[in-house]
C-alpha positions in Angstrom: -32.6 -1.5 8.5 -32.0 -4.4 7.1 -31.2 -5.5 2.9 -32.7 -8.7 1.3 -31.5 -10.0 -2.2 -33.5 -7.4 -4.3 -31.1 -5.5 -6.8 -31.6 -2.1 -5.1 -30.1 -3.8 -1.7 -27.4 -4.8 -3.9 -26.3 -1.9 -5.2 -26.6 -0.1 -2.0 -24.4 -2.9 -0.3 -21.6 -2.4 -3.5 -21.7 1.1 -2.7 -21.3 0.6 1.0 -18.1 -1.7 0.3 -16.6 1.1 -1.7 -17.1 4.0 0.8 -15.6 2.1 3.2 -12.7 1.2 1.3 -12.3 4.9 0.3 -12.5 5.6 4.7 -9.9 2.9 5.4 -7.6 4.8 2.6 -8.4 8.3 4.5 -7.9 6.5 7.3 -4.1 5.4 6.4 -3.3 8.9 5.0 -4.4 10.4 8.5 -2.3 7.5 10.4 0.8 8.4 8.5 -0.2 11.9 9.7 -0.1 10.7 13.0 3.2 8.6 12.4 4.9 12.1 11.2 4.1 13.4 14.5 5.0 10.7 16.4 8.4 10.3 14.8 9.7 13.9 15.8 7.8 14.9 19.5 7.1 12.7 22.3 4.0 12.0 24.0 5.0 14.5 26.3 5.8 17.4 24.5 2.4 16.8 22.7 0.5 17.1 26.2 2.4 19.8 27.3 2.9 22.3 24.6 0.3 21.2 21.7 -2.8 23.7 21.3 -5.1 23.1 23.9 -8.1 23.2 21.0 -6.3 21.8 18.2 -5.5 18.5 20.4 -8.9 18.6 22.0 -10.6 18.1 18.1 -8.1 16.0 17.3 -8.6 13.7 20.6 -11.9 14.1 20.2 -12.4 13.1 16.0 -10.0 10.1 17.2 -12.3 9.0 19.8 -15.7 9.2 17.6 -14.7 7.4 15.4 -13.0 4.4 17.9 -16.7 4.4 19.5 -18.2 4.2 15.6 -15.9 1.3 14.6 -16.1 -0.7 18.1 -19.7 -0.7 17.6 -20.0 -2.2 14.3 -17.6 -5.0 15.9 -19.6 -5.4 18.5 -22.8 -5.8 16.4 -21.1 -8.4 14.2 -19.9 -10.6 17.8 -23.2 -10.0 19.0 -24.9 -11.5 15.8 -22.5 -14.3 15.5 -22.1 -13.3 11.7 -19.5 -15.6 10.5 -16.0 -14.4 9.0 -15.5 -14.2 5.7 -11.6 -14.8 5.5 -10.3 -17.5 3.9 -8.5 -20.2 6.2 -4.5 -19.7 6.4 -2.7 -21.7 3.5 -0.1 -24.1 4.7 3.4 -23.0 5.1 4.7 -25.4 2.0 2.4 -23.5 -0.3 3.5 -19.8 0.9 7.2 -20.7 0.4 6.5 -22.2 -2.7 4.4 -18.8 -3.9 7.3 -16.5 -2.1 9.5 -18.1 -4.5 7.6 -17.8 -7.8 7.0 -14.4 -7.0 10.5 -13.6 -5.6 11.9 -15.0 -9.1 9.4 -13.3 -10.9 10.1 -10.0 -9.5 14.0 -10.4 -10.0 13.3 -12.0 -14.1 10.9 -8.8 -15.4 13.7 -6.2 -13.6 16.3 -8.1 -15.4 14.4 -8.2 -18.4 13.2 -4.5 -18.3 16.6 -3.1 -17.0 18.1 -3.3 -20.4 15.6 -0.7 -21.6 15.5 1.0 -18.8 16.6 4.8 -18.4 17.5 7.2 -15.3 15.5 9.5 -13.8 14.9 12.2 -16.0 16.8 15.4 -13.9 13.1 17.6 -13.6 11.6 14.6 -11.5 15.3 13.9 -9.4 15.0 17.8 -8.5 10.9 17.2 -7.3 11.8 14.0 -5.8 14.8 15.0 -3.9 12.7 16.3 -1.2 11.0 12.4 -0.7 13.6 10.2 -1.3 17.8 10.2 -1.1 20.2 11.1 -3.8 21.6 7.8 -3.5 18.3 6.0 -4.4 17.0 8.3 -6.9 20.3 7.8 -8.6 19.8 4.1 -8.8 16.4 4.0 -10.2 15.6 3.6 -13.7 12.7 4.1 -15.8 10.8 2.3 -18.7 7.8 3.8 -20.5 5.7 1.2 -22.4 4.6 2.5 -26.0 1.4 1.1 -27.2 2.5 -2.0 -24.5 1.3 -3.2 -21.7 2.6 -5.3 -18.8 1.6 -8.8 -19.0 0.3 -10.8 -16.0 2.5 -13.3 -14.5 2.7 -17.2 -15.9 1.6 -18.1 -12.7 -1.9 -16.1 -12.5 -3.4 -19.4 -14.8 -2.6 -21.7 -12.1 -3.4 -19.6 -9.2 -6.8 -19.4 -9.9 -7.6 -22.8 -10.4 -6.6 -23.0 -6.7 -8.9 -20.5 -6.1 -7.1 -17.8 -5.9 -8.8 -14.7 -7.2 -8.9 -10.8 -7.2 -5.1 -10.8 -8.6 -4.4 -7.7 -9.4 -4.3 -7.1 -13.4 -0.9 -5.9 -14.6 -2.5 -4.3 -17.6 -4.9 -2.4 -15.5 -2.2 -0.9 -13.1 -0.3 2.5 -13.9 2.9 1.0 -13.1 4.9 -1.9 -11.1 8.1 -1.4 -9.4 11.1 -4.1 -9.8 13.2 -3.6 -7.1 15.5 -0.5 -8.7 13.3 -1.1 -12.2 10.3 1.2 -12.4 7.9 0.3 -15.1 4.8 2.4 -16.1 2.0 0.9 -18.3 1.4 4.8 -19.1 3.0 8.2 -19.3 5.5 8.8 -16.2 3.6 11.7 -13.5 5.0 13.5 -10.7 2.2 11.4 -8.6 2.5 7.9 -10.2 6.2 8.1 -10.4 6.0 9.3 -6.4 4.2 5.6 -5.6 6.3 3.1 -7.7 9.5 4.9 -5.8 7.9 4.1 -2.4 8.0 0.6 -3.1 11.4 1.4 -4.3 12.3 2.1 -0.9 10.5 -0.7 0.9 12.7 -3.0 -1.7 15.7 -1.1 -0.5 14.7 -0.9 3.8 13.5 -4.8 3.7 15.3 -6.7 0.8 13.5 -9.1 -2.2 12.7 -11.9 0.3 11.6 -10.2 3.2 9.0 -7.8 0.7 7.7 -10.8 -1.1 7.2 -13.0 1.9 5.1 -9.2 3.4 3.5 -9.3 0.0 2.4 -12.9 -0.5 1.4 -13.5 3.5 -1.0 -10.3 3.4 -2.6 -11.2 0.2 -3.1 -14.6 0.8 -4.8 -13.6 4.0 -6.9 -10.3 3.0 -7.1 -11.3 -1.1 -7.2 -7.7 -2.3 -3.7 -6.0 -3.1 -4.9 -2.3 -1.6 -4.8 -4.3 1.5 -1.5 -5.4 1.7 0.5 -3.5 4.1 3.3 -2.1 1.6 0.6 -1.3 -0.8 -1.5 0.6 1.7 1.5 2.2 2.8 2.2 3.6 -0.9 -1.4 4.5 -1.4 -1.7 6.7 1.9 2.0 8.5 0.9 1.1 9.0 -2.3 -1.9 10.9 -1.0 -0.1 12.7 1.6 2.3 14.1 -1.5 -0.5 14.8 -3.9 -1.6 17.2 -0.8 1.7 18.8 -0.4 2.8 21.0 -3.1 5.4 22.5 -1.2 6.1 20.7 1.8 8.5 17.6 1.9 9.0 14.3 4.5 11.4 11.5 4.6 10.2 8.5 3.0 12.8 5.9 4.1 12.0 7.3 7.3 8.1 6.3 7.3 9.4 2.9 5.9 11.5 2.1 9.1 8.9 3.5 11.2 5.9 0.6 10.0 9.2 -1.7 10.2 10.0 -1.0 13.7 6.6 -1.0 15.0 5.6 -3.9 13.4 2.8 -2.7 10.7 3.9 -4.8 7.9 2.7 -8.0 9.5 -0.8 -9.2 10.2 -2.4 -9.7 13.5 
């Protein structure tokens, strides 16, 4: 089957992006699954003692959908359709944006740290079971009345060079200054359980190292749900919002992408 230009085919191709940006967010939720697992057993105690018919669906979902996703690659070498990813930016311009977003990061936690309050006790007790007592001590919190958080002074400029599909500050239920956790709405258990993920990845890789992750991946993919440390948050965030009970180590997923490498790019 193939679309033309019609509005139907259109539609149907907008539709298509979004269900497979919804698959690659399952997708991250059931790697993080897969990280859990590889964190505490080895390869093998897994072959050894896992459920012969529990590993065999799992195996066998795993290697569906490798033969489903190979063969769309294929398709596209075979067609010789051309990529649609923008050409790498020179280095002099990503260490100029690392520092104007590096800056802007530190100002606005400065700025909101003043107002800022700890973590009321009822979400330290739900989020003890995520993150440390040392972090969760550290953090504060500001809920914006009737205000929203403004996009950086930089947006203007950055797209005049063509730089689009910034995220919107306003739009976003909250952004996370280093220790500094700002919501554009009322604080929940599950939005408050994303901004302290990226509390952590502040904490595990330092100001520079997260904003040199965050500016490299966006430059290159120009969507911020595809940034590493974003996806990361999104797919944890859905793996709590499944768990009403259960609990996992955070800082402990964080060294794990570290380690193996998952916050950089191919």
């Amino acid at each position: 089957m193939s679309w033309g230009n019609d509005s139907e085919d259109r539609v149907a191709i907008v539709q298509m992006n979004a269900e497979l940006r919804h698959a690659q967010l399952e997708l991250l939720s059931a790697q993080c699954a897969t990280d859990r697992v590889r964190l505490r057993f080895s390869i093998e105690q897994i072959a050894r003692h896992a459920h012969a018919d529990t590993l065999r669906k799992v195996l066998g979902t795993v290697t569906s959908l490798h033969q489903y996703y190979s063969s769309i690659e294929k398709q596209r070498a075979n067609a010789s359709i051309p990529s649609d990813e923008p050409g790498a930016p020179s280095d002099e311009f990503i260490r100029e944006t690392n520092t104007r977003v590096a800056s802007y990061f530190e100002h606005q936690r400065n700025h909101y740290f003043a107002q800022a309050k700890p973590l009321p006790r009822a979400y330290r007790l739900t989020m003890e079971r995520f993150f440390s007592h040392r972090l969760l001590a550290a953090i504060r919190t500001v809920e914006l009345a009737g205000k929203r958080i403004p996009n950086p002074p930089f947006y203007a400029e950055a797209k005049v060079l063509g730089l689009g599909n910034l995220p919107e500050m306003t739009h976003l239920p909250s952004l996370t200054f280093v220790d500094v956790l700002v919501f554009n709405e009322r604080i929940t258990e599950r939005t408050l359980f994303h901004a302290l993920v990226h509390a952590v990845q502040f904490q595990v890789l330092g100001l520079e190292r997260y904003t040199e992750i965050f500016v490299r991946a966006f430059l290159r993919r120009r969507a911020h749900y595809n940034v590493p440390l974003e996806a990361q948050a999104i797919a944890l965030e859905a793996k709590f919002a499944s768990q009403s009970e259960g609990s996992f180590n955070v800082e402990e997923q964080i060294w794990l992408w570290l380690n193996q490498g998952r916050y950089s790019l191919p």
